[in-house]
C-alpha positions as CSV (number, residue, x, y, z in Angstrom):
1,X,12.1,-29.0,4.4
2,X,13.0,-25.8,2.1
3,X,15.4,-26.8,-0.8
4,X,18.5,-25.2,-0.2
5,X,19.3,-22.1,-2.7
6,X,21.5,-22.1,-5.3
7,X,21.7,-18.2,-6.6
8,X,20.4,-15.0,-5.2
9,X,16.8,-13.8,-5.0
10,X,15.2,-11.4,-7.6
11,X,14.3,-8.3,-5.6
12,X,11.4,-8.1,-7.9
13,X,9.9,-11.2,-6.8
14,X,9.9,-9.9,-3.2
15,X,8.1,-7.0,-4.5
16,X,5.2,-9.3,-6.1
17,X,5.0,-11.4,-3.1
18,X,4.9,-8.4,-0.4
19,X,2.3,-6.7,-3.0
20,X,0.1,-9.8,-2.6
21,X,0.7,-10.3,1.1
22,X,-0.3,-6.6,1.8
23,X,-3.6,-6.8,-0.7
24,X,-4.3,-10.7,-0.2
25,X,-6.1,-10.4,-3.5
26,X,-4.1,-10.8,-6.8
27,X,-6.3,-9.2,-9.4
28,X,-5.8,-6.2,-6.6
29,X,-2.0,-7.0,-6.0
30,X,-1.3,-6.9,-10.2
31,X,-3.3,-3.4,-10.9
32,X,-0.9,-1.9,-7.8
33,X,1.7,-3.0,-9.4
34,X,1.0,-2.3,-12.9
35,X,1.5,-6.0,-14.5
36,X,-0.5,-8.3,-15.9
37,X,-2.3,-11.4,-12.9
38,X,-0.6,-14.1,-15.1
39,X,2.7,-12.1,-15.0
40,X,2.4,-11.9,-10.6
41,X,0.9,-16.0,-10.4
42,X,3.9,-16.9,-12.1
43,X,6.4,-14.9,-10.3
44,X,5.2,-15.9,-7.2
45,X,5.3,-19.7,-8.5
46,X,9.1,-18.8,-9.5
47,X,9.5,-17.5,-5.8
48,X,7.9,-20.5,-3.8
49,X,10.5,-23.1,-6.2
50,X,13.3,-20.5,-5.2
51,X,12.5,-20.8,-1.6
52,X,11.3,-24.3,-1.6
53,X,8.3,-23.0,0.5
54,X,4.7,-22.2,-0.2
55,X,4.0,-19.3,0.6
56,X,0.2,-18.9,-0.4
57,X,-3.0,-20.5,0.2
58,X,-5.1,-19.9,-2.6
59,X,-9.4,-20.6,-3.3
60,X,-11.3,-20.0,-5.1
61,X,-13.3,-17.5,-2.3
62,X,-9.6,-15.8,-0.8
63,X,-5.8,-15.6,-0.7
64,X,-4.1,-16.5,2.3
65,X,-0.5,-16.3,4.1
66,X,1.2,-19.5,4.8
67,X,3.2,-19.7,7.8
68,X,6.1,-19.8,5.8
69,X,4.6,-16.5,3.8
70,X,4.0,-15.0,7.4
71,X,7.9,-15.7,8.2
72,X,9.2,-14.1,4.9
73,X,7.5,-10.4,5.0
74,X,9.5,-8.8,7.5
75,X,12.8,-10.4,5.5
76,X,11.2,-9.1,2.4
77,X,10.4,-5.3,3.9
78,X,14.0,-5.3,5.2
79,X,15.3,-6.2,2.0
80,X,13.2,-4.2,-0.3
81,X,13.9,-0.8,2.1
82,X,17.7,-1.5,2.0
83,X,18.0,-1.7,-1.7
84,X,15.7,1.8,-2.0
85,X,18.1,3.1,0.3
86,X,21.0,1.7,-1.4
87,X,19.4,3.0,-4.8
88,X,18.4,6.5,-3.8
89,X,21.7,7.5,-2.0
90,X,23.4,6.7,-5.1
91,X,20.8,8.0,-8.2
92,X,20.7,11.2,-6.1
93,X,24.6,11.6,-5.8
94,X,25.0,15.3,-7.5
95,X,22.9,17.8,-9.6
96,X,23.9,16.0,-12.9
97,X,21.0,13.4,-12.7
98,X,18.1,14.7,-13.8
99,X,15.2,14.6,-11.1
100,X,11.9,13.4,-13.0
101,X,8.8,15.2,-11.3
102,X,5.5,14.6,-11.8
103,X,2.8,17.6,-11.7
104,X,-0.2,15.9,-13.2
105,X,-1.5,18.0,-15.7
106,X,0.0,21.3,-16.7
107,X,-2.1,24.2,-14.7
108,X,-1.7,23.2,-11.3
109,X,-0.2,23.8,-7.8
110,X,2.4,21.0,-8.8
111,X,3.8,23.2,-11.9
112,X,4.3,26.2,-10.0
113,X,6.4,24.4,-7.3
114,X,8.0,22.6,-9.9
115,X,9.2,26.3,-11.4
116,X,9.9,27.9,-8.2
117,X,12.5,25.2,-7.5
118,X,13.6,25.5,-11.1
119,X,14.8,29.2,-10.1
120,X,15.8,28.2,-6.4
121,X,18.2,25.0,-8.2
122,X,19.0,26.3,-11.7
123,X,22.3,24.0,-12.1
124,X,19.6,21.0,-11.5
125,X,17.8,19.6,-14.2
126,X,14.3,18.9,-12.9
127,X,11.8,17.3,-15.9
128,X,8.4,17.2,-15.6
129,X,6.3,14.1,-16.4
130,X,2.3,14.0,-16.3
131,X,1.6,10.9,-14.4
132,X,-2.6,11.7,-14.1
133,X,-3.0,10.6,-10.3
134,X,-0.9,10.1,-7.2
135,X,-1.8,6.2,-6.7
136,X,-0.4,5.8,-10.8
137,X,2.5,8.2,-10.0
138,X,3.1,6.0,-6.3
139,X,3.8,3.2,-8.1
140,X,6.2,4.8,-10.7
141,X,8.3,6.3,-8.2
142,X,8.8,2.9,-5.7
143,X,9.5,1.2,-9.3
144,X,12.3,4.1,-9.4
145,X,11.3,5.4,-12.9
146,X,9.9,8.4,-11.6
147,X,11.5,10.8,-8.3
148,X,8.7,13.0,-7.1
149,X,4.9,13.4,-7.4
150,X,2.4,15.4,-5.9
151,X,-1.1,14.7,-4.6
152,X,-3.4,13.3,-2.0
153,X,-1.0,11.4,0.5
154,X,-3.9,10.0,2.6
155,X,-5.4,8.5,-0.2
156,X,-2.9,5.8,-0.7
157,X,-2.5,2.2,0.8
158,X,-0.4,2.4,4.2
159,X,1.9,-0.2,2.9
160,X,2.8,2.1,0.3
161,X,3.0,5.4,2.2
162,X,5.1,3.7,4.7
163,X,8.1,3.7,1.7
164,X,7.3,7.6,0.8
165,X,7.9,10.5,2.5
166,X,5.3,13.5,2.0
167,X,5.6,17.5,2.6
168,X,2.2,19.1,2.5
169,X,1.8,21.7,0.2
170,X,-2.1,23.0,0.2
171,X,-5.4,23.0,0.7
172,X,-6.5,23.5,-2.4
173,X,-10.6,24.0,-3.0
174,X,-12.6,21.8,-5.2
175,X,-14.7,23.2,-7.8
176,X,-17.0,21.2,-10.3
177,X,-17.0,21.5,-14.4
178,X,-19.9,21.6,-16.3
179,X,-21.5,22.1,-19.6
180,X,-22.0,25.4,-20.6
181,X,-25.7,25.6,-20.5
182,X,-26.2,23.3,-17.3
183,X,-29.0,24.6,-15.1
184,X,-26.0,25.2,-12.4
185,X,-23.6,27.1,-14.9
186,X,-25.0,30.6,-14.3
187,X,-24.0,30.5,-10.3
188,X,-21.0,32.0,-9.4
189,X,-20.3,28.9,-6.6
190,X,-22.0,25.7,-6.9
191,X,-23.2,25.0,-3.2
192,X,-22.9,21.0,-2.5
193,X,-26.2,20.3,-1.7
194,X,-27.2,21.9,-5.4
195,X,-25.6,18.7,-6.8
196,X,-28.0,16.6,-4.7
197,X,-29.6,13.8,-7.6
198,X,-26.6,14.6,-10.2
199,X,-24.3,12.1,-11.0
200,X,-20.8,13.4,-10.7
201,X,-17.6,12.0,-12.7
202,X,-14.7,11.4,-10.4
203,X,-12.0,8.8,-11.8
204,X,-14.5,5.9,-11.0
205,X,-12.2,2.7,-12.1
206,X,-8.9,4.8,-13.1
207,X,-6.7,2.6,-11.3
208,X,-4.3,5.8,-11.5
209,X,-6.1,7.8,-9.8
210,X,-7.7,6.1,-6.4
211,X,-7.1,8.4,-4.0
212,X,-9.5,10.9,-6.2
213,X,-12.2,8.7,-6.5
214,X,-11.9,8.3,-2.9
215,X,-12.0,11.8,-2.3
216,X,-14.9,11.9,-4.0
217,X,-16.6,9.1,-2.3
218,X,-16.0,10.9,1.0
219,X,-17.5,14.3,-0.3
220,X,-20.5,13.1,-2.5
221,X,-21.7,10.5,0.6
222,X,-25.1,11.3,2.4
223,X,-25.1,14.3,0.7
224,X,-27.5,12.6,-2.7
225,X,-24.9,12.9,-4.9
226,X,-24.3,9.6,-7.1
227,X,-20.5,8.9,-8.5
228,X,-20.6,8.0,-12.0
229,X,-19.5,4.5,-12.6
230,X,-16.2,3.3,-14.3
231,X,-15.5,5.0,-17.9
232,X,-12.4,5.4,-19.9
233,X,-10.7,8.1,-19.3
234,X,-11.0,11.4,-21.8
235,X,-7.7,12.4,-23.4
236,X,-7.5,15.6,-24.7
237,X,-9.4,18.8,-25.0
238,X,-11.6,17.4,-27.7
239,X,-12.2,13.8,-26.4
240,X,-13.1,16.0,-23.3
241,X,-15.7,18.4,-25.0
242,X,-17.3,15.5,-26.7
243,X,-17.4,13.1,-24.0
244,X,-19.4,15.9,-21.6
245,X,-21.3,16.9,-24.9
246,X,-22.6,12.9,-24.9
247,X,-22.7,12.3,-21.1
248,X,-23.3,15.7,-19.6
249,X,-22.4,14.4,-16.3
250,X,-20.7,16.8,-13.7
251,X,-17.0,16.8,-13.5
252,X,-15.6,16.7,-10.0
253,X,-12.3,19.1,-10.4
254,X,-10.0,21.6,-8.7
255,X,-10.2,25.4,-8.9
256,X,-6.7,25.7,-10.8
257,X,-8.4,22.8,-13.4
258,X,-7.4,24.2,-16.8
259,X,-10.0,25.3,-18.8
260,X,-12.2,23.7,-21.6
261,X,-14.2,24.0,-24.5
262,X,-18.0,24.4,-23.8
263,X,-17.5,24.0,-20.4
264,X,-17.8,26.1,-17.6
265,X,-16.1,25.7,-13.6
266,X,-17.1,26.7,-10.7
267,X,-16.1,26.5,-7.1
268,X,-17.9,24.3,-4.8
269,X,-19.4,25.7,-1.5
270,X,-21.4,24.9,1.7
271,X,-19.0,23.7,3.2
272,X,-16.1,24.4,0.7
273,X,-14.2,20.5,-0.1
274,X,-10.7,20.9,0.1
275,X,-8.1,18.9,-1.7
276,X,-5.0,18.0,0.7
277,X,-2.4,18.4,-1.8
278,X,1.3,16.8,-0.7
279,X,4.6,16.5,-2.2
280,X,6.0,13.1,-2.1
281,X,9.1,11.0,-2.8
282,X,10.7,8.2,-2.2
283,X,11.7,7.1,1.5
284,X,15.8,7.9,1.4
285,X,16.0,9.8,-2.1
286,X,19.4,11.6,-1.4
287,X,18.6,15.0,-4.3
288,X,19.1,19.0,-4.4
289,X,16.3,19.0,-6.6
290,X,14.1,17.4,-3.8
291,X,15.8,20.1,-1.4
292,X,14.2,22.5,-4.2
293,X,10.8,21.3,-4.7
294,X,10.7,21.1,-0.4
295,X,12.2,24.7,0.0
296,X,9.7,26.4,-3.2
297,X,6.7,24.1,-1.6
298,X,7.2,26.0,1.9
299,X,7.7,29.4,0.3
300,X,5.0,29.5,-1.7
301,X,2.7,28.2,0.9
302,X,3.6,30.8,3.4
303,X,3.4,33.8,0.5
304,X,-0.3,32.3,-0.9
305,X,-1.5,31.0,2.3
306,X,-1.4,27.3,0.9
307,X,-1.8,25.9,4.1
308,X,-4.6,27.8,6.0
309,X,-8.1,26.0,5.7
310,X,-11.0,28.3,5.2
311,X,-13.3,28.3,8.4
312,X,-15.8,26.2,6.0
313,X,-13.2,23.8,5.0
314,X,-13.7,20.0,4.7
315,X,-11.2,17.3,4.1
316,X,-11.9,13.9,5.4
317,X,-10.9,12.4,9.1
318,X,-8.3,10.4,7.3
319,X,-6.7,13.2,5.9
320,X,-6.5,15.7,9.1
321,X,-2.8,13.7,10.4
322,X,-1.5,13.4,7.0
323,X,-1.9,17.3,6.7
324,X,-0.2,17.6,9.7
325,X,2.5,15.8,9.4
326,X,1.6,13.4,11.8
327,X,1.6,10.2,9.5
């Protein structure tokens, strides 16, 4: 029989155990939500004394749901959606709260949106922050520390798209990065199949940015083309130049990718890979500067034809309702 409870429930231990019940793997469940494994065991520990109910069954082989872990995630979903709700309606109460939006990297589709709505909202204070991948940026904004991000909507875990909403934004065409004196760099378009037998950098085991490597993964497959394994991630301009100096692998990019040294980019072709680019924010942020970044997002795709794929446009099956705005 569950020991009765004494004091009221940390919403943060809801959010460990539903992050757990939704990946039923806590090394997975920690990285999504940005903590430590030891940190998640023992809040989950803490939240099975609360409740004086297991709600795990852990081996060594998998993670399962109890039937008392079963009963509790549709109490904790309720709960967890009502307090975002509760949160975002007030946080977004007036233009005086500064809306933090993430664009990435400065360069991008994100940054002109983000100044468009600037001059469409200029009593709003909108800050940028450079969150490096939607799936790192995901977790910032359901943690409330960040409003808005932009970025590959399909790429995330349902569980967490079903707390976001999404607008998309563009199609934007992927291009490829190379040394300066790659056999490749003297094309004007690097077709796909010319990258059959490279080994292309995508974000492998960035935890920040999944939905990227996925992309990739997608793209590169039965076409030959290898995805680099895990490395840390280059900081910088110079940590950049010298990482492709020593590697001189292939750097799977954007067209608007800013520019660096001893490096050249180039568009990819036949077919040309499109990047589904979305803007996305919390499910129930209440926000003129959300009205702003939604309002610039659907000018400037209508003025720049954002939103028109190219007859030789690809984006994966998984991608086609998102861009929609079916899902």
């Amino acid at each position: 029989m569950a020991a009765p409870l004494h004091h009221h429930l940390d919403p943060r231990l809801l959010r460990a155990f539903l992050a757990v019940a939704e990946e039923l793997h806590f090394t997975r469940a920690a990285a999504r939500l940005y903590v430590a494994q030891q940190a998640l065991s023992r809040d989950i520990r803490r939240l099975e004394r609360e409740l004086g109910a297991e709600l795990f069954v852990r081996t060594t082989r998998q993670v399962a749901l109890t039937a008392d872990g079963e009963r509790l995630v549709p109490y904790a979903r309720r709960v967890l959606e009502a307090q975002d709700a509760l949160l975002s309606a007030f946080a977004g109460d007036g233009p005086e709260r500064p809306l933090l939006v993430d664009v990435n990297s400065p360069g991008l589709v994100s940054g002109r949106v983000l100044e468009r709505a600037r001059a469409l909202a200029p009593d709003c204070e909108l800050m940028a922050r450079f969150e490096s991948g939607l799936t790192g940026a995901a977790g910032e904004i359901l943690a409330g520390r960040l409003d808005a991000s932009f970025g590959r909507f399909a790429g995330l875990d349902p569980a967490i798209r079903a707390r976001l909403e999404q607008q998309p934004v563009r199609y934007e065409p992927m291009a490829v990065v190379l040394p300066e004196d790659h056999h490749l760099a003297g094309l004007d378009a690097v077709p796909l199949d010319a990258l059959a037998g490279e080994t292309v950098y995508a974000g492998a085991g960035n935890p920040r940015t999944r939905e990227w490597t996925d992309l990739a993964f997608h793209l590169f497959e039965g076409r030959g083309i290898a995805l680099a394994p895990p490395a840390p991630v280059a900081v910088g301009a110079d940590e950049f130049r010298r990482v492709m100096a020593k590697k001189r692998n292939p750097v799977l990019a954007v067209v608007d990718f800013p520019a660096m040294p001893e490096t050249v980019r180039k568009p990819l072709v036949g077919p040309v890979p499109l990047s589904p680019v979305s803007l996305v924010w919390r499910k129930g942020l209440v926000h003129p500067g959300i009205d702003a970044l939604r309002r610039a997002a659907g000018e400037l795709a209508a003025e720049e034809g954002w939103l028109r794929r190219p007859a030789d446009g690809w984006i994966p099956a998984s991608d086609e309702l998102v861009m929609a705005g079916q899902d």
